[in-house]
N, C-alpha and C positions, 0 to 999 in steps of 0.2 A: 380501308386504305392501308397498304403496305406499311409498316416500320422501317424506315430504309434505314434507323438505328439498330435493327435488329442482329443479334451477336455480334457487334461490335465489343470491342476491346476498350472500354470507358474507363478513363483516368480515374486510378484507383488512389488513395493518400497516402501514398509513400515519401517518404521523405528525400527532401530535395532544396538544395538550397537555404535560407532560413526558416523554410515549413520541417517543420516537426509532427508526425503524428503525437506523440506521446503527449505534447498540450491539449489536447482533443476536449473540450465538456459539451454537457449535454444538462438539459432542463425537462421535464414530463410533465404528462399528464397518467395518472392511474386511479382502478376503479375493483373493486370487488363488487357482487353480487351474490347469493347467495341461497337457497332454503335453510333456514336455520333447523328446520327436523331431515335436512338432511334426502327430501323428495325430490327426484331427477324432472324436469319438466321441458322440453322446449321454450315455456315464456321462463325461462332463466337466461337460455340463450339471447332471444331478444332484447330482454332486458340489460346484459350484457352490451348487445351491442347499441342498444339505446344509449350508456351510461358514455361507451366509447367516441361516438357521435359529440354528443355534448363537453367532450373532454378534447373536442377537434381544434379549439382555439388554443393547445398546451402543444400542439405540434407542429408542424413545419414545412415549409416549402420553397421551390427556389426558383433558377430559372422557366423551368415548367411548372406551373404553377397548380399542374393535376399531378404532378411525383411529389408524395412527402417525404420524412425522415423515418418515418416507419411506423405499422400498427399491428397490432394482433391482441390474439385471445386463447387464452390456456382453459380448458376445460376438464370432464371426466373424457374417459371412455365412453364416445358414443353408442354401448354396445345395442340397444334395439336398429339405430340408424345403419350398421353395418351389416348386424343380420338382416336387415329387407336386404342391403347391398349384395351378401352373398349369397343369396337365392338365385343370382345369374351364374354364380361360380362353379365350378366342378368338385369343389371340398365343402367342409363343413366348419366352421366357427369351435373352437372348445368354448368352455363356459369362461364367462365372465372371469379375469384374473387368472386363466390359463393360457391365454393368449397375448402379446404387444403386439402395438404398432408403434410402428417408426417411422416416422413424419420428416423426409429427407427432399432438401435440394440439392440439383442434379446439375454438373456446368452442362450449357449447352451447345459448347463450344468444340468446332472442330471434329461433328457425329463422333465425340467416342462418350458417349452415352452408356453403350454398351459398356466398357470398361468399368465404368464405376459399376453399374447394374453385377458385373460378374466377380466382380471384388467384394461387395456387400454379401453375392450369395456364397463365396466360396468362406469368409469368412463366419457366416452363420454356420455352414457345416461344421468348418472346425470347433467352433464352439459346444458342437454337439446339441445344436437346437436344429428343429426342419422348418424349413419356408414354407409356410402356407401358401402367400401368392404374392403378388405385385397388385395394385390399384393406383392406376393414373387416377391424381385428385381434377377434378373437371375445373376449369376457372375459365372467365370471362375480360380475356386480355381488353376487351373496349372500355375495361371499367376502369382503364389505371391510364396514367401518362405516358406520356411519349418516353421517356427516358427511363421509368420505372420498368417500361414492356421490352425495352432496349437491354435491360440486364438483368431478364427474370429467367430463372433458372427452372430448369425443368421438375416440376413438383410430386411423387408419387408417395404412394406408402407400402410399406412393406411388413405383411404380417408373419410372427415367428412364433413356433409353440415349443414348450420344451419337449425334448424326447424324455425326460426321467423323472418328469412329475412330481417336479418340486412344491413343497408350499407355496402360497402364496408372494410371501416377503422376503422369501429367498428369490425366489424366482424372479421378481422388480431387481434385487439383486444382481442376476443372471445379466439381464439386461444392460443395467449401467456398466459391469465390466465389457460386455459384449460391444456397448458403444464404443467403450474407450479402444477396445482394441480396433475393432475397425478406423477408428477417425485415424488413428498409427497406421494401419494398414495402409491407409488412403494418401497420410502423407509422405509413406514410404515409394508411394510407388512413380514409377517414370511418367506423371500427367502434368500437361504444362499447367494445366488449372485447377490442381488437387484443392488448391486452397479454398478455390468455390465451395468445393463440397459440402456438406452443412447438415446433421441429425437436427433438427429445431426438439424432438423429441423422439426418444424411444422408452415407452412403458408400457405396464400393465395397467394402469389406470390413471390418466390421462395423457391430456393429447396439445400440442399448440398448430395454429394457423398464425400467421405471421407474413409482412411481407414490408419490400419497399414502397410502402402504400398510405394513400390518406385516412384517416377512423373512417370518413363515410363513406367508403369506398371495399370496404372490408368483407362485406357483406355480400356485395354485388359480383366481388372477385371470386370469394370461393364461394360456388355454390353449394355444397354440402351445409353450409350454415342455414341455407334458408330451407332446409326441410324440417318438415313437423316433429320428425324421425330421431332428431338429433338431442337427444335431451342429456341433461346434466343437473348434479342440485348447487353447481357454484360458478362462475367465469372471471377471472380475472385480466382485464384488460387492460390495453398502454398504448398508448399515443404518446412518440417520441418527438422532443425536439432539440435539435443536436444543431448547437452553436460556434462549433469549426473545424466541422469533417463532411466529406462527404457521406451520403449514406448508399449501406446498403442492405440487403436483403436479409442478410445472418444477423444484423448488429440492430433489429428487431426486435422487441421485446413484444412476449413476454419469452424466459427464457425456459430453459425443464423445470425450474421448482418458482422462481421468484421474478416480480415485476418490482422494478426501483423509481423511485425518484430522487433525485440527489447524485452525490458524489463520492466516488472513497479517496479520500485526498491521499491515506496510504499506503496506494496498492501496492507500488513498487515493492515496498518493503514485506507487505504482505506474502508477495509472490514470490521471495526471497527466501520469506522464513518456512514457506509453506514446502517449499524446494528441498530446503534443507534438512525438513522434517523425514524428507522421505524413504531415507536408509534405516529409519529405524521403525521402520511402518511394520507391525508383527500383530496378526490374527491369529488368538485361538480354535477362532468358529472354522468350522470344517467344511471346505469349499472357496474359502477366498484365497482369492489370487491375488496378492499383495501388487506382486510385481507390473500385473496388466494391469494396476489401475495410476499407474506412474509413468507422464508426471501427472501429475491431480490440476495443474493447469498448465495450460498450452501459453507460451510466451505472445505477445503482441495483440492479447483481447484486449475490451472493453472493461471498464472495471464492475461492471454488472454481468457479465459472462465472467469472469474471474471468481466474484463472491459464488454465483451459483455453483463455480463448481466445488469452492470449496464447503458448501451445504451441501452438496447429493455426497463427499467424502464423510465428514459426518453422521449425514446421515447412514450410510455402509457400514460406520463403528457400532452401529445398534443402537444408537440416542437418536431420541424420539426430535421433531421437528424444533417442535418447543425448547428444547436444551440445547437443541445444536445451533440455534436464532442466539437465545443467552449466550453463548458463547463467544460468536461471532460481533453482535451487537450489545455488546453489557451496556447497564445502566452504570452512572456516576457512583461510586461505591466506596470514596474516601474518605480519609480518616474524620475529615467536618462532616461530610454527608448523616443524618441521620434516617439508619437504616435498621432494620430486626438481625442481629447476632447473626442470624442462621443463610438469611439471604447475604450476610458480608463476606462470611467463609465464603458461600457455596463460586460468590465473584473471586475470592483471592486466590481462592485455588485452581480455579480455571485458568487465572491471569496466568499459572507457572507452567501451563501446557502450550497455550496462544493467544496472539495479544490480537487487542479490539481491532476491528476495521472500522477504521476513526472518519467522520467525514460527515454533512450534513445526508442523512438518509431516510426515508420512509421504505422500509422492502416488507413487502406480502408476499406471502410462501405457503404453497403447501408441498404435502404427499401424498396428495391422490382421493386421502382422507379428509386430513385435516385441514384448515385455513389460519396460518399465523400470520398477524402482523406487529412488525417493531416498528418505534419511535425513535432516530439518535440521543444520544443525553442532555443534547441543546434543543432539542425539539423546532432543528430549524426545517422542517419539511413538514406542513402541516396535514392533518388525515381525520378524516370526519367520518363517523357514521349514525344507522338511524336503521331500527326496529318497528315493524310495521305488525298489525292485528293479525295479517294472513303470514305470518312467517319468514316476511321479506326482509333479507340488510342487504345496506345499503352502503358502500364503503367507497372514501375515495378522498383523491386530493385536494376538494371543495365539493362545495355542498351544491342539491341544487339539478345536479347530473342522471337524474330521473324525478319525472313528476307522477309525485303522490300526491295525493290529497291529504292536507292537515289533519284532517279529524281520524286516518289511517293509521298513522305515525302512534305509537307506544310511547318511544322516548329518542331522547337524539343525545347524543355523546362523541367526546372526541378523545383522541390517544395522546396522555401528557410524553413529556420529552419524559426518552429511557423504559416507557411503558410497554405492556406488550399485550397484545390482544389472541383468543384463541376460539376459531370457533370447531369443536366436535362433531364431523357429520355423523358419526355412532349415535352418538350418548343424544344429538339433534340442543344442546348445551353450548352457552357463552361462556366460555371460563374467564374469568377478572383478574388482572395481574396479577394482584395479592396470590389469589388463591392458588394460581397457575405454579410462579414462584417459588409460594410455600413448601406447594407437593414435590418441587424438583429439588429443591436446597435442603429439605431433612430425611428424601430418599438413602443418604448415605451419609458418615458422621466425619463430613468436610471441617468442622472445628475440629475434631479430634486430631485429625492427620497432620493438620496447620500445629497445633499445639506441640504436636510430638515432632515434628519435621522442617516446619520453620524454624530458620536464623535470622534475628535483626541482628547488623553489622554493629548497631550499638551498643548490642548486651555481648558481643565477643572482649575478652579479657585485651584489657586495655595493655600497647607496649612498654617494656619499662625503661625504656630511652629513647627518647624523641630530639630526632634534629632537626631544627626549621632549616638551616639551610647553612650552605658552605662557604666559606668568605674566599679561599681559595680558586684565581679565576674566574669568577665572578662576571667581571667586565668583558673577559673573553670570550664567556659561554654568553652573554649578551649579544654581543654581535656577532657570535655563530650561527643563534638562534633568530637573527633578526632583529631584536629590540632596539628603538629609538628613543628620545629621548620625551617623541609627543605619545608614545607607547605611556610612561609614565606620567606626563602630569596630562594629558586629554585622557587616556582611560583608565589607566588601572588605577591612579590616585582619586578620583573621583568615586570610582568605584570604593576604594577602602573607606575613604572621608564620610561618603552621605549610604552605601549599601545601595544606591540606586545606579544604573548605567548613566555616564553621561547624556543629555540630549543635545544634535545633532540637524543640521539642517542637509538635505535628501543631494544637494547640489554638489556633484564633482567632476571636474575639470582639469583633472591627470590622467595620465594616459590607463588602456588595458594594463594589465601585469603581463602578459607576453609581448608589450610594446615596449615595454617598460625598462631601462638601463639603469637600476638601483639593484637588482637582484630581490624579486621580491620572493615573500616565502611562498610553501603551495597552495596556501591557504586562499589565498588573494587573488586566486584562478580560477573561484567558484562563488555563484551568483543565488542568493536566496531566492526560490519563487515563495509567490503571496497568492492566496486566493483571488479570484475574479471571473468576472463573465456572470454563469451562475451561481459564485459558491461562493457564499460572505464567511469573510474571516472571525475570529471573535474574540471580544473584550477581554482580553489578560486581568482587567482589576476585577472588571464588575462582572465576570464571568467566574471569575477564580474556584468559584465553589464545585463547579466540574469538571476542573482540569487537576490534574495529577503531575507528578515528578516522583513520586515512587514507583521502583522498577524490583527486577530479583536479578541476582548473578547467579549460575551454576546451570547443572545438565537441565534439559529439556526431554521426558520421558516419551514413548509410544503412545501416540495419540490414538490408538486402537485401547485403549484401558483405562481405567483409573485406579491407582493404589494408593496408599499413605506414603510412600517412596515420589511419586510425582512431583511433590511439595519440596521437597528435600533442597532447597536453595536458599541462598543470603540473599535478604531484602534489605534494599535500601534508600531511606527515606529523598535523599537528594543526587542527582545526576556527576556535581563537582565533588569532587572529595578530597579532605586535607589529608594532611602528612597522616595523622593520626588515625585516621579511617584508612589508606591506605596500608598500613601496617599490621591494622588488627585484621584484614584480609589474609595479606601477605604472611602473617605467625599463625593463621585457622589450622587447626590439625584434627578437626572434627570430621569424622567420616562420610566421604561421599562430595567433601568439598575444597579438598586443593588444593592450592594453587601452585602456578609454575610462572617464573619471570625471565622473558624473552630478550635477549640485547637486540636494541634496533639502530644500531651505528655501523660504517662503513668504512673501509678508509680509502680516504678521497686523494690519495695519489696514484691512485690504480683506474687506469682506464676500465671503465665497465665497470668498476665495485658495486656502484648502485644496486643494480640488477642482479648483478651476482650474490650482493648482502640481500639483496629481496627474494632471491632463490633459497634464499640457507634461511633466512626466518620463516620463509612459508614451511620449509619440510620443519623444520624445527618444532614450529607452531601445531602442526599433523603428528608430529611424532609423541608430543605432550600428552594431546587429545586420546590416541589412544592408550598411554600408559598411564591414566587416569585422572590427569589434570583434570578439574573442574571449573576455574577459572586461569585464564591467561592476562599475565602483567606485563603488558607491551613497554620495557622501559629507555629510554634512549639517555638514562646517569651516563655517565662515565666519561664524556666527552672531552677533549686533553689535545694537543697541539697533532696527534695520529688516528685521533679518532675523529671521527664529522658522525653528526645523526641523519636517520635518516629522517626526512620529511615524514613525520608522525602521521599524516591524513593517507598517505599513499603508505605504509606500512598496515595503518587500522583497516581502509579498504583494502589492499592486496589480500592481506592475510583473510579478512572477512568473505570477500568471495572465493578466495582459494579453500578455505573450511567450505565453504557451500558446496561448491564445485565437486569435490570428495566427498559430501553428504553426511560431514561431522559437526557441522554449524553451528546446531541447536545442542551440541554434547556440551560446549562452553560456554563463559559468560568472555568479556574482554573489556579489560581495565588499562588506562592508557597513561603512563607515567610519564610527563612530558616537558618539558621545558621552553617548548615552542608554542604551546596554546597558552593565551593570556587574555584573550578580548573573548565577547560572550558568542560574535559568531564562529571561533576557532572551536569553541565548544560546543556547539550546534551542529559544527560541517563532522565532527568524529565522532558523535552520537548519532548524525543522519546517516552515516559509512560504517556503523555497525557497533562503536564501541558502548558499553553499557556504563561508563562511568570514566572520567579523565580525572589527573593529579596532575594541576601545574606547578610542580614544588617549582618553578625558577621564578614563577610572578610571586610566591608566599618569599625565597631568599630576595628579591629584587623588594619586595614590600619593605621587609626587617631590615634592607642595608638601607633604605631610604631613610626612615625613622631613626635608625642607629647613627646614621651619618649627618642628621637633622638637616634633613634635604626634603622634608614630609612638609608642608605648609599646615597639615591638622594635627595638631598635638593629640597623640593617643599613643595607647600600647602597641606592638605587634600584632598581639594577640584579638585586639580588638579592631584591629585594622582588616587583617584576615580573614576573621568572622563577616566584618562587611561583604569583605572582597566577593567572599562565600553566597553572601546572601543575595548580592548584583547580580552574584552570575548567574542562581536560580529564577531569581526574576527577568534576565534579560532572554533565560532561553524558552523562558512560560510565554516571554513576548512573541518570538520569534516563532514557535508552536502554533500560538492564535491567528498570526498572520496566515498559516495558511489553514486556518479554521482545523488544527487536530486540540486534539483536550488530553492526549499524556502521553508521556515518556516511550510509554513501552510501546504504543505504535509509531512515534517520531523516529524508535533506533531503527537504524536502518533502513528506513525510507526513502533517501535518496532525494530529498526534496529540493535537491539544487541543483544549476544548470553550469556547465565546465564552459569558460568562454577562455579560447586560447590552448586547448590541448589538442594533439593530434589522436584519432580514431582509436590506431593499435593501443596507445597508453590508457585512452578509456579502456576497451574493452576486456584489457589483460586486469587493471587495477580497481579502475570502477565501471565497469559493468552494468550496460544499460543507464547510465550516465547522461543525458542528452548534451553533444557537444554540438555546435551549429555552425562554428568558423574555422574545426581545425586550429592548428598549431602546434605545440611545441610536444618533444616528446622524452621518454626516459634517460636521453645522453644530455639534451639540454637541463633535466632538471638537475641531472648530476653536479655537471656546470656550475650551475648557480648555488648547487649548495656547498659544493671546492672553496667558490669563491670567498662566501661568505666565512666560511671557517678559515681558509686563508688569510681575509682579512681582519677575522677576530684573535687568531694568534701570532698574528704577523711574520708569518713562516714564509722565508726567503729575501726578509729586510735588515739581512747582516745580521749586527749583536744588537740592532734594539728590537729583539723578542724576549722581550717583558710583558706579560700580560696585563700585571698590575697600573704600568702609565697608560695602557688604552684609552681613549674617551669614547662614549657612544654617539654613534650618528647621530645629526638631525632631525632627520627624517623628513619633515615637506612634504607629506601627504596632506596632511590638513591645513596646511597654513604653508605660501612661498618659503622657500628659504635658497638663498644661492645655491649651496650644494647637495641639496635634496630634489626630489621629485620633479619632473619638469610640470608646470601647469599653465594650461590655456591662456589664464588673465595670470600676466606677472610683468611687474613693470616694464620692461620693453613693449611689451604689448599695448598696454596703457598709454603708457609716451607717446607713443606711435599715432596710436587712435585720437589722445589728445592734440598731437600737431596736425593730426590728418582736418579734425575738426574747426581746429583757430583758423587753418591756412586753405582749409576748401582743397586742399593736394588727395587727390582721387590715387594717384600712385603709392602717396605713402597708406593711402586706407588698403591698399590690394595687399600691401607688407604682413 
């Protein structure tokens, strides 16, 4: 029977309206299989896809209820099953690990087939490799759905030998550059449907099959699976199931190195820093091409295509599978953790090159060789395995997913959280975390370089004059800055009195901040997410033990190396920082660490200042970075009845993607001296926007003039009022963290983990940058506006001779509570009134008021 779906143009998930790709998650099923000595067998494959089958209730379906969400299976190189194959051929096979295959779909759309087919091969030539040949992969379109055969892309393989007879693992090398430049190639060129195009793999040893398909349908699809021919000694399989996307064919697992379960809740930030990495991307080894393998990831994947590729980068630096895993996925490694010395270095020093990819995960990976799996540090993805008499594991994300016989079984074991499993097909060896670990963490003398090259911010020489804060203006720079009067006693007095965040009931019934006629700040434009669907958040108290708020500030070295230099940054125990930690920054004169301090004020009688003061701080900001700055101190002091600040959140991102953009990112740390953040999520939205540390010296002066003024309801010191202040706010951004299930600092910066409600398109994408905004609205002349106004009416500039700053009084405010001339809010006694005479009098008119 016809497809009459067939080449059709199927609603793809672009965003539209209040759909968003970028919320997208997804839940699995996955499955390893194995010889542990490492003997290639066809019953490996089977077994495979037995484990796949049984793993079919982990995946998904929809209106067709024969199209799933996707299945496949990553193998070796089938080399005996190719050689029967090319006995039909006119050439001949080189030996094993002299040759790739490249396991590519093809759009089907609009016969240019061809095109891509002659892009692939001119692109091999240049590479300086020769084509062997083409092989159409044979499939069995009656085995799939209607809609899955509707947008199945035309499947071949294409075999490439070197011409200059590389080794081996150069030569895998060869390859992963060869991919990247083609996949450039492809979406360079003038195809309406480049984007189809799709390597699932190109290696020297191994191979993925993959599709928009169900597990038990895998089989039947590609027939190369079911020949005798096809042996392998390992299969790692995945059966997807994707909870608010469509699926398709690419977005399949397993991917070139690894199969996932779970989520990276940081990618955003991930891909940001991995971005930023990549101007300083410098190989010794003779043959790499730095530049073709840039960017290291393509914007708008999956967060499971994103981590993969930054494991095949990795693994290109010459670290082995196992370390580049450690890297990517560290176990819990703080300072409560008890750990061995040697495995704490080998984590803090990786922490100063690149930060975790944080997120509830089970990822199994190899290299063609090897089979690693990791555990997340929560151990909220669970992975079981089991060793049999004849050499059989058994891996996967429940038990159960092949039947042995009991009396078979050796022993049975599961992966604790942060563990990591390795099996050697060489050596035909289990290697045990411990021992794994061991052998990577005293490879090289990671305490030593920590000893010699780490700074804690607390052993820098203390200032010898400390100002808490300025009495002058005061009340002015208040309402420049925004501050109300429920600013004071609902949060930040609570905060100094008990050292915990106030708690808060979730209901509010004042309008957006773009609806909003109070002038609110920028802050109040942007909406925390929370984990959900598949991804549990987690326990700030009773989790605590592996989450972090220690970070580093300073350069970030060539992830191609390691030296005793790479270390070379100030570490710091907490995200908020006082006057005092700020200063002993700010006087560092130790080499290699910097710093430079950025004015970030405008002045607000000039049409356009904004943008034009956001032009001169971004060159500013680049010009530091190269003349050696090592940390940047974004400060907005100074502010006076001709100066306005800028909005600190739109200067921290501006400037943070403007460094990325330029590819100087990762040269700085960025410290944020502010007077407008005071509540714990103003401090969350400029550490998820890139800043590695903020100073709100105007909530420590707003603290002291309170106390001083015996305006404080808790009798205490300053000093110990700010310590609280200090201690709220680490604990409310530990809160904010777990909600959306990450465990530290250093993958929070920058992450981006909030959604803009109320800004127009262009001001995302100039300031924040992959941002998701979903309603539009307001943009960089409006926010000017708003912040004129407020400084206007904090100095009372153009109110004749009562421009006093000192009789000022501060707003109300009415965000949290009615008040006549604050906030407007849904239930306020007119409201009420209303509804109650609507109720006495039975008046249906006055209820419609």
């Amino acid at each position: 029977m016809k497809n009459r779906y067939r080449h059709a143009n199927l609603p793809k998930p672009v965003k539209q309206g209040l759909y968003d790709p970028t919320f997208e998650h997804d839940a699995c099923g996955v499955g390893m299989v194995a010889n542990i000595k490492g003997v290639r067998s066809h019953q490996i494959v089977s077994n495979g896809l037995e484990a796949l089958v049984n793993l079919g209730h982990r995946g998904a379906a929809g209106a067709d209820p024969e199209t799933g969400d996707g299945a496949g299976i990553l193998t070796q190189i089938p080399d005996e099953f190719f050689r029967v194959e090319s006995k039909n051929w006119d050439v001949d096979l080189p030996p094993l690990g002299k040759y790739g295959v490249g396991m590519t779909f093809i759009p089907n759309n609009d016969g240019s087939r061809e095109q891509y087919i002659a892009i692939v091969e001119e692109t091999i030539k240049a590479a300086g490799m020769s084509l062997i040949r083409w092989r159409e992969v044979p499939v069995d379109p009656s085995k799939i759905g209607i809609l899955a055969d509707a947008s199945r892309p035309y499947i071949a393989q294409f075999f490439v030998e070197s011409t200059s007879h590389l080794p081996n693992e150069k030569f895998e090398f060869a390859l992963y550059t060869l991919r990247r430049v083609l996949e450039k190639a492809i979406d360079n060129a003038p195809l309406e449907y480049g984007d189809d195009f799709y390597i699932c793999s190109l290696s020297s040893n191994k191979l993925v099959y993959k599709g928009l398909i169900m597990a038990h349908q895998l089989e039947g699809f590609y027939l190369d699976l079911a020949s005798e021919n096809f042996k392998t000694s390992f299969a790692l399989v995945h059966s997807r199931f994707s909870t608010n996307t469509l699926g398709t064919w690419k977005l399949a697992h397993p991917y070139r190195f690894v199969i996932h379960n779970g989520e990276i809740n940081t990618l955003r930030g991930n891909i940001n820093w991995m971005s930023s990495r990549e101007k300083a991307f410098e190989s010794t080894e003779q043959g790499i091409e730095v530049e073709k393998l840039i960017p290291v990831i393509k914007q708008g994947q999956s967060d499971t295509a994103s981590l993969d590729n930054a494991l095949e980068l990795l693994l290109a630096t010459g670290r082995s599978l196992e370390h580049s895993m450690m890297m990517l996925i560290p176990e819990a490694w703080g300072d409560h953790i008890p750990m061995d010395k040697y495995k704490k270095d080998f984590y803090e020093y990786h922490s100063s090159m690149m930060e975790p990819w944080d997120g509830p995960a089970l990822v199994i990976g190899t290299d063609g060789e090897k089979v690693c799996a990791v555990l997340d540090r929560n151990g909220l993805r669970p992975c079981r395995y089991l060793v049999t008499d004849d050499d059989l594991l058994v891996m996967a994300s429940e038990t159960g997913v092949i039947d042995i016989p009991p009396e078979k079984i050796l022993f049975k074991e599961r992966i604790y959280p942060g563990r990591m499993f390795l099996l050697d097909g060489n050596s035909g060896e289990i290697i045990n975390d411990a021992e794994l670990k061991r052998g990577l963490a005293t490879r090289k003398p990671y305490g030593n370089w920590l000893e010699t090259n780490r700074v804690f911010l607390d052993d820098l020489p203390a200032p010898e004059k400390m100002q808490i804060y300025e009495h002058e203006n005061l009340k002015a720079r208040q309402n420049t800055f925004g501050y109300t009067l429920e600013d004071f006693r609902i949060i930040m007095e609570p905060m100094a009195s008990t050292a915990y965040e106030p708690t808060g009931s979730m209901g509010n019934d004042t309008p957006l901040a773009f609806l909003s006629d109070q002038n609110p700040i920028l802050f109040n434009y942007f909406k925390q997410l929370f984990a959900q669907v598949s991804n549990p958040p987690l326990d700030a108290i009773r989790e605590e033990l592996v989450t972090s708020l220690r970070a580093t500030l300073g350069e970030e070295r060539n992830l191609f190396s390691e030296t005793p230099e790479h270390c070379r940054q100030i570490t710091i125990r907490r995200p908020v920082l006082s006057n005092e930690d700020l200063s002993r920054l700010r006087e560092c004169d130790l080499e290699g660490l910097r710093s430079e301090t950025i004015s970030i004020l405008f002045d607000p009688t000039k049409i356009g200042g904004l943008k034009a003061a956001m032009d001169e701080v971004r060159t500013a900001s680049s010009n530091a970075v190269e003349a050696g700055a090592s940390i940047l101190i974004l400060s907005d002091r100074g502010v006076d009845s001709k100066h306005a600040p800028i909005p600190s959140l739109l200067a921290t991102s501006g400037i943070h993607h403007h460094l990325i953009r330029e590819g100087i990112r990762t040269r700085v740390g960025i410290v944020v001296e502010t007077g407008e953040a005071r509540e714990v999520t103003h401090f969350a939205l400029l550490i998820g926007f890139g800043a590695g540390a903020v100073n709100p010296y105007l909530a420590f002066e707003t603290l002291q003039n309170q106390i001083e003024d015996g305006d404080f309801l808790t009798e205490m010191s300053p000093e110990q009022a700010i310590d609280n202040y200090l201690a709220a706010s680490q604990k409310g951004i530990l809160k904010i963290m777990s909600k959306m299930g990450i465990s530290t600092i250093q993958s929070y910066r920058g992450a981006q983990i909030f959604e803009a409600v109320g800004l127009n398109q262009s001001l995302i994408d100039e300031y924040f940058t992959w941002t998701p905004s979903r309603v539009g609205g307001i943009g960089i002349e409006e926010l000017e506006k708003e912040s004129a106004e407020r400084h206007k009416s904090g100095f009372r500039i153009g109110v004749g001779t009562n421009n006093i700053p000192g009789n000022l009084e501060i707003e109300a405010g009415g965000n949290y509570q009615w008040r006549r001339d604050g906030e407007f809010h849904m239930w306020n006694p007119r409201t009420i009134t209303a509804l109650q005479h609507a109720v006495k009098t039975n008046n249906w008119a006055t209820y419609e008021q």
